[in-house]
LOTITOR-710207 format. One record per residue (C-alpha): z, y, x; residue in one letter. Coordinates in steps of 0.1 Angstrom, whole numbers, plus 5000, padded with zeros to 4 digits. Layout:
zz; yy; xx; type
Z; Y; X; A
...
This chain:
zz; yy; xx; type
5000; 5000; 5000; X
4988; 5036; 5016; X
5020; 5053; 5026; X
5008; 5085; 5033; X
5018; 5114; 5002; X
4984; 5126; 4986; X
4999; 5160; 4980; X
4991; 5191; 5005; X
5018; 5197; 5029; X
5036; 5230; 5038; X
5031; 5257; 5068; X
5067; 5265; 5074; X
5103; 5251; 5064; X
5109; 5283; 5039; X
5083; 5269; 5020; X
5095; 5234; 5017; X
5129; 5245; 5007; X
5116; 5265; 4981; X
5098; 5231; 4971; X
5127; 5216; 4973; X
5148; 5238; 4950; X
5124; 5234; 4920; X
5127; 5199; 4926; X
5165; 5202; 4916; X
5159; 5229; 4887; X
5129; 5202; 4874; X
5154; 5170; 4877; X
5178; 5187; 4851; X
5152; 5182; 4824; X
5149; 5143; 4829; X
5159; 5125; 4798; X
5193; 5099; 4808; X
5186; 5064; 4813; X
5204; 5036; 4791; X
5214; 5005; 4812; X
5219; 4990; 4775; X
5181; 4996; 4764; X
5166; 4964; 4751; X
5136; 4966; 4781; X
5159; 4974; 4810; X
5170; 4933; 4807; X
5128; 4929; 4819; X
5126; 4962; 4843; X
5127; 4944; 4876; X
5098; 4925; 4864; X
5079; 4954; 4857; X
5084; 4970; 4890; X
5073; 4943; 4907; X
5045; 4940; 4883; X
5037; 4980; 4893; X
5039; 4977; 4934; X
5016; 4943; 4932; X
4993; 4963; 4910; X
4991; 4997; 4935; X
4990; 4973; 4967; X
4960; 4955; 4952; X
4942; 4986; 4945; X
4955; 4999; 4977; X
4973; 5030; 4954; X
4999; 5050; 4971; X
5036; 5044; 4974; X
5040; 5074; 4955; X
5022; 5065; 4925; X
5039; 5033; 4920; X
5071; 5055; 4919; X
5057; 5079; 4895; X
5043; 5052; 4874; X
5076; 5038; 4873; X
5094; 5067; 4858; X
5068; 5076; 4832; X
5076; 5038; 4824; X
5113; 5041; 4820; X
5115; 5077; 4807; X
5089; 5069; 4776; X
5108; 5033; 4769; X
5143; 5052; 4772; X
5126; 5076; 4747; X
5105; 5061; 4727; X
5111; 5018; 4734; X
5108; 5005; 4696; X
5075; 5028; 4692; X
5058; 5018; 4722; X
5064; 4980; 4719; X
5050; 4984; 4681; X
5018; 4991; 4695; X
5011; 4980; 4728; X
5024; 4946; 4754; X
5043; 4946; 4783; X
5011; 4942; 4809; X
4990; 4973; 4782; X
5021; 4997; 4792; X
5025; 4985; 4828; X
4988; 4999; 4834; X
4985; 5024; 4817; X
5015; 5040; 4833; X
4994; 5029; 4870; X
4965; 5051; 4855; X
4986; 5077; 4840; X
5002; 5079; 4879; X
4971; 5076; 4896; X
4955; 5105; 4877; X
4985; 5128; 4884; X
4987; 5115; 4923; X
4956; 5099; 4943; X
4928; 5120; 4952; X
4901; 5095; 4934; X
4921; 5077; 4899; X
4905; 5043; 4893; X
4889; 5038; 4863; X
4906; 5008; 4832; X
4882; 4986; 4844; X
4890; 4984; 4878; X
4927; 4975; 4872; X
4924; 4942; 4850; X
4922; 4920; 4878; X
4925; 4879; 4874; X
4960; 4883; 4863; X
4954; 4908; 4833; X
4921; 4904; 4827; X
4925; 4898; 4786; X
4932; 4934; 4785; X
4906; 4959; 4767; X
4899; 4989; 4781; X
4899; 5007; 4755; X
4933; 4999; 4745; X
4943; 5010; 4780; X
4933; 5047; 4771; X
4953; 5043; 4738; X
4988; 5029; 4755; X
4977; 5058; 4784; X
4978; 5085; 4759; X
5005; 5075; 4740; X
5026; 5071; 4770; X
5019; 5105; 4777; X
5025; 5117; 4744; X
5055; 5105; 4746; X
5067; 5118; 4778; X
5056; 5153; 4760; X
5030; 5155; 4784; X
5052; 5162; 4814; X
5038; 5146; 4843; X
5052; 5162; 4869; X
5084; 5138; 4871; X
5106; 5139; 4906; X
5114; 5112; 4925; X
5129; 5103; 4954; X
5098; 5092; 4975; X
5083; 5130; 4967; X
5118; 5146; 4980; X
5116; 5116; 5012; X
5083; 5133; 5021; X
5094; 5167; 5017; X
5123; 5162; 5037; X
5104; 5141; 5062; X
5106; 5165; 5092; X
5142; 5167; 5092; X
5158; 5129; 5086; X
5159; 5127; 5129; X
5159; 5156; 5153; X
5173; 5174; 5180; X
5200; 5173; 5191; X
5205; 5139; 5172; X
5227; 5107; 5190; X
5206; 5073; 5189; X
5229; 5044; 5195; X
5247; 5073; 5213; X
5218; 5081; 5237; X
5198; 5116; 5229; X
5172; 5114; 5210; X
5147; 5117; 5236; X
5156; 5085; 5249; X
5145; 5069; 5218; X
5107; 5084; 5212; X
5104; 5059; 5187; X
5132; 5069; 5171; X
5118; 5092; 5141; X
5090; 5070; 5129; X
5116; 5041; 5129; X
5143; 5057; 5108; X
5117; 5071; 5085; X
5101; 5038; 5075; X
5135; 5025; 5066; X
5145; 5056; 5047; X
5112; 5050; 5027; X
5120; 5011; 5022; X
5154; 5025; 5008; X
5139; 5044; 4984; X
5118; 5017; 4972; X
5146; 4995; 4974; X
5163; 5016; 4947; X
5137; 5018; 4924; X
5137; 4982; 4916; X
5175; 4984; 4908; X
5187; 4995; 4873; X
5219; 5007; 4887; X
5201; 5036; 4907; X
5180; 5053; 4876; X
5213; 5074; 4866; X
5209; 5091; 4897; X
5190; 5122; 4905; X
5162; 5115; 4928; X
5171; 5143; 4951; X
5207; 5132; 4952; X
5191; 5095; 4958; X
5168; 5106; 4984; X
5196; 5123; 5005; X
5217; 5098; 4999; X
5189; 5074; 5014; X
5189; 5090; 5042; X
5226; 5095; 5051; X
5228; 5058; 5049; X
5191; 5050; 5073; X
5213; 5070; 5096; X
5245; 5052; 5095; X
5229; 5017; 5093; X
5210; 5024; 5123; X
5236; 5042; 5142; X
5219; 5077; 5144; X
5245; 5105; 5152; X
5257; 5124; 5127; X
5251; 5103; 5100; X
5247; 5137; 5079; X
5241; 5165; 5103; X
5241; 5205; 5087; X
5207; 5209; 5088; X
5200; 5183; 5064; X
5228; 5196; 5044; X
5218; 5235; 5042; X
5184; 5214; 5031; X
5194; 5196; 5008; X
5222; 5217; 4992; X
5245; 5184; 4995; X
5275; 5179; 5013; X
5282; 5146; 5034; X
5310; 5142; 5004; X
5287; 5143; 4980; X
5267; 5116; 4993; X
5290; 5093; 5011; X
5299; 5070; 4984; X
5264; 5066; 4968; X
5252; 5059; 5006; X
5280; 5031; 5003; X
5264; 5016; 4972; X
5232; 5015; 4989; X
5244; 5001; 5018; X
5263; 4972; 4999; X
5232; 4968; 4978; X
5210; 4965; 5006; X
5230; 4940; 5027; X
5231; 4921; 4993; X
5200; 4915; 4984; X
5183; 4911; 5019; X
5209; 4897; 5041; X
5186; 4883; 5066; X
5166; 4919; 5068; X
5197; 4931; 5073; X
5207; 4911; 5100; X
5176; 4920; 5123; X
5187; 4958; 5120; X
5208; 4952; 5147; X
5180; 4944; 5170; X
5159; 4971; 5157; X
5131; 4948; 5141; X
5102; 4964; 5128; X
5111; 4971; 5091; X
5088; 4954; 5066; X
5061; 4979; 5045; X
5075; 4978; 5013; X
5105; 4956; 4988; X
5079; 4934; 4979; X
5068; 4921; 5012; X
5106; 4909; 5017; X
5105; 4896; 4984; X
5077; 4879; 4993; X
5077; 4867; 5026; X
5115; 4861; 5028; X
5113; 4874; 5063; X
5105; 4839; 5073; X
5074; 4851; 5092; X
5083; 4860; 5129; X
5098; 4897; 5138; X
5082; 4916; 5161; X
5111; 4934; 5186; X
5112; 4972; 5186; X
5127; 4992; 5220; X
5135; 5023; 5208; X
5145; 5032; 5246; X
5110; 5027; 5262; X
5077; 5048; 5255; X
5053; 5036; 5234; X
């Protein structure tokens, strides 16, 4: 699945900020999520379901995020309507194309998405369950989440005069893409879990990060210039970096355990779903030059 955000970057760190802060004042808005909804039993199916789809069509990491809340916030709205009307798999894709319209350069078209697995699906009822999705979210597409604030905030999750493994940073040049592809994998990682949809994505993103840092020793594991960022302080965040933590060593113990000799994290939740991390891992020296 393409990694890179599809949205234009900033020129300077004023801008971002600014970014950042309508972030926050947009987030407010988001309607609450129900762990006792009738779908939320069959969520983690549907993620999955989303992140195969978007890896097959080689869609960014971003859209399966977005199409995932347009998923939950028009079934936490709107659940008995929706389910009236359309399936499981009709809703799945049509929140894909929904996404994909809002976030790739190029959105592919029905067609393209009913693949061997869905391929009983009319197209034409795709563009129905698409538009009622949306007008059901009120047409409000530009939904937050924590992958968007992760990119945003990209610049700043390692840097000077930051402590790897208590070595400076420029010991470790590898240091910054390393810590930033876990940080990433958390944030997918939290998507799939019900227990993480009551939290703002900002909070969740900065949160994400706080605990990349402590699992993989980086020095502070919430430095001030993150904070004056972020607008959160290393109190706010410590105990949901805690959950994550727990949750991560949980449900991936054995990814987990090659942290400690800086394996190469895998691309996304799915690949450790899938592969089990049986395949071999490839050793990562942060202390030499690439």
């Amino acid at each position: 699945m393409e990694s890179t955000p599809t949205w234009i970057g900033f020129e300077h760190e004023a801008a971002k900020k600014r970014y950042w802060s309508q972030l926050r004042a947009r987030e407010r808005s988001d309607p609450g999520f129900s762990s006792h909804a009738t779908y939320v039993k069959h969520r983690r199916l549907y993620v999955d379901g989303v992140w195969q789809l978007c890896e097959d069509h080689r869609l960014a990491e971003t859209t399966a995020h977005l199409a995932t809340r347009y998923f939950d916030f028009a079934l936490q709205k709107n659940e008995d309507s929706l389910f009236d009307e359309f399936s499981l798999d009709e809703l799945r894709v049509a929140c894909v194309l929904l996404a994909a319209k809002y976030d790739e350069h190029e959105a592919p078209p029905p067609r393209v998405l009913r693949t061997a697995s869905n391929e009983r699906l009319d197209a034409f009822r795709l563009r129905d369950a698409e538009a009622k999705v949306a007008e059901v979210l009120g047409w409000r597409l530009g939904v937050v989440t924590s992958l968007v604030a992760l990119d945003l905030a990209s610049d700043l999750i390692v840097a000077s005069p930051d402590l790897v493994r208590g070595a400076p940073l420029q010991r470790s040049p590898k240091a910054s893409k390393f810590v930033a592809s876990y940080a990433r994998f958390f944030c997918n990682m939290a998507l799939q879990a019900n227990r993480f949809q009551t939290v703002a994505p900002t909070l969740l993103c900065s949160a994400v990060i706080r605990a990349t840092r402590e699992l993989l020793n980086v020095a502070p594991a919430w430095p001030p210039r993150l904070s004056r960022f972020t607008g959160y302080s290393d109190g706010e965040l410590s105990r949901l970096a805690r959950d994550l933590l727990s949750y991560y060593r949980r449900e991936f113990p054995e990814h987990h355990a090659s942290v400690r000799s800086f394996a190469a994290s895998p691309k996304s939740v799915l690949d450790v779903a899938r592969t089990e991390l049986q395949s071999p891992i490839q050793q990562l020296d942060l202390d030499r030059d690439a």
